[in-house]
N, C-alpha and C positions, 0 to 999 in steps of 0.2 A: 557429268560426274563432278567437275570442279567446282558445283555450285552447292553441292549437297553437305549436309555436314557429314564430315568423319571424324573417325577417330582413329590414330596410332595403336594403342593399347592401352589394355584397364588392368590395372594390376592391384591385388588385393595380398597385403603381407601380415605378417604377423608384430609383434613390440618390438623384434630384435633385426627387422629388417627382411628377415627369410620368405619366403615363397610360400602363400598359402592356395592361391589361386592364379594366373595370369594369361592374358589371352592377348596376342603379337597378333594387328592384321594389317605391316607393312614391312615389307624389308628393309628397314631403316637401320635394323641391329641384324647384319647376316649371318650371326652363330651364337650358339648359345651363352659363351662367352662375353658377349659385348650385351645380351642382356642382361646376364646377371649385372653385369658393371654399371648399367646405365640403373637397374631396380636399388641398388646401393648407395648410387650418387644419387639418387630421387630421395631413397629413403634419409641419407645423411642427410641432405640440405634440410629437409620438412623437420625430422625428428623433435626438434626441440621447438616448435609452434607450438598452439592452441589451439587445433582446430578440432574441436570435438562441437561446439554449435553450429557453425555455421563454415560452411567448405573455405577453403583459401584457393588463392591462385598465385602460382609463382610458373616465370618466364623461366625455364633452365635447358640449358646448352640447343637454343633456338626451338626448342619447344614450350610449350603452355602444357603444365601439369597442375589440374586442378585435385585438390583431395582433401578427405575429410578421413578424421578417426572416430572411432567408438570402443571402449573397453581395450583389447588388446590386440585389434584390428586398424591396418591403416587402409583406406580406401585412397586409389588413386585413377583419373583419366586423363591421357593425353593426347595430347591434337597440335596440328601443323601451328609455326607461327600464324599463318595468316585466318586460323580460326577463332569464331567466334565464342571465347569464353563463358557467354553465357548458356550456349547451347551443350557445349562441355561440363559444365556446372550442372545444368539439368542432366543430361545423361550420371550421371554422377549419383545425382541426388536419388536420381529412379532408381540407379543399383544400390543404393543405399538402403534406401525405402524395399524395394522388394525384398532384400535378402531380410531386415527386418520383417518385415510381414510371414517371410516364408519359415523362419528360426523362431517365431513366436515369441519375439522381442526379447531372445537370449542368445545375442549376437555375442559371441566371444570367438576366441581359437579352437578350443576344443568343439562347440557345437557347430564350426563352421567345417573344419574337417570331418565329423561325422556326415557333416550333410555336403559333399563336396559335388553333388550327381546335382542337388538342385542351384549349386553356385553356379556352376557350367551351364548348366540349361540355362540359368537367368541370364549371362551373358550371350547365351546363342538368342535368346528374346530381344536384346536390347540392341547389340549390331553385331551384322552381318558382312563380312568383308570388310569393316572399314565402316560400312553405312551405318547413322542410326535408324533404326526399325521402330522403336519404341522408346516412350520415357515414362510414360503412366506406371506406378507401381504396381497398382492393385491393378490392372492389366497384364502385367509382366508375373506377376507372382500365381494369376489365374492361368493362364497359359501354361508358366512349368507348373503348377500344380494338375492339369490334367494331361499334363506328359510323362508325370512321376511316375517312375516302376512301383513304388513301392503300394502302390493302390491307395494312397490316403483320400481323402476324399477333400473333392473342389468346394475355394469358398462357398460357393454359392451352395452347395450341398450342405454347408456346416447347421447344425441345429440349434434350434432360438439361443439357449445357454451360451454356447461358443460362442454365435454372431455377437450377442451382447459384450460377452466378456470381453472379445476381442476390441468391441466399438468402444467400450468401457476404459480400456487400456490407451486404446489412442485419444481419447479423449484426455485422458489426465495427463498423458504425456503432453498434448498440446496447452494445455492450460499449465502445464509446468515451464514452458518454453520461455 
């Protein structure tokens, strides 16, 4: 178990610091109180960064929080000091990437709370207990898509139109990078 990567908790807020999604898998914070406080002191310290290209990592109160933003979402993972950053950073990046994939690259607050059923799932994709499971996006995003209530239908079922579109859009996003 000591050798595997984990993770603390991934917490996903909104511009003003609040709780949009978050998921505790150690009792490191034993009431809800010392979480909220520690998602505040996380969100205080980052706030005023730039990390909307490319993730940051900062060492805070003996933990490694790595995170990244987009629009009016802050994305964060954290992990024990003695973990490796870069596998942090990747988990990170997959919950990044998927929830983009799964939001149709209109990651904000309001379509992140509409779709709050497939945040959670993406998180139950990505780790389990602590463990990570997954970091491939388009892996993580196909999985809660064919676990979705809502019946939408799995990439792989998407029709030529969509696939393009969609390959269309990460393409220019990448060449905009």
């Amino acid at each position: 178990m000591e050798s595997c990567p984990s993770v603390k908790n991934v917490l996903l807020l909104d511009s003003e610091g609040k709780r949009v999604a978050v998921k505790y898998y150690t009792d490191d914070w034993p009431s809800h109180a010392a979480k909220l406080a520690f998602e505040k002191s996380v969100f205080t310290k980052t706030e005023k960064t730039n990390a909307r290209t490319e993730a940051e990592i900062v060492m805070f109160d003996g933990y490694i929080v790595v995170y990244k933003f987009i629009q009016d979402l802050h994305f964060f993972v954290t992990g024990g000091d003695n973990e490796n950053e870069l596998i942090l950073a990747t988990v990170l990046q997959g919950f990044f990437d998927a929830v983009d994939l799964l939001l149709r690259n209109n990651v904000d607050k309001r379509t992140a709370l509409e779709n709050l059923d497939l945040i959670f799932l993406c998180l139950d994709e990505i780790v389990d207990r602590g463990i990570v499971l997954e970091t491939e996006a388009s892996v993580i995003a196909e999985k809660v898509a064919s676990h979705s209530l809502d019946g939408a239908t799995s990439f792989s079922e998407q029709t030529i139109s969509q696939a393009l579109a969609t390959a269309r859009e990460h393409l220019a996003r990448s060449l905009l990078k």
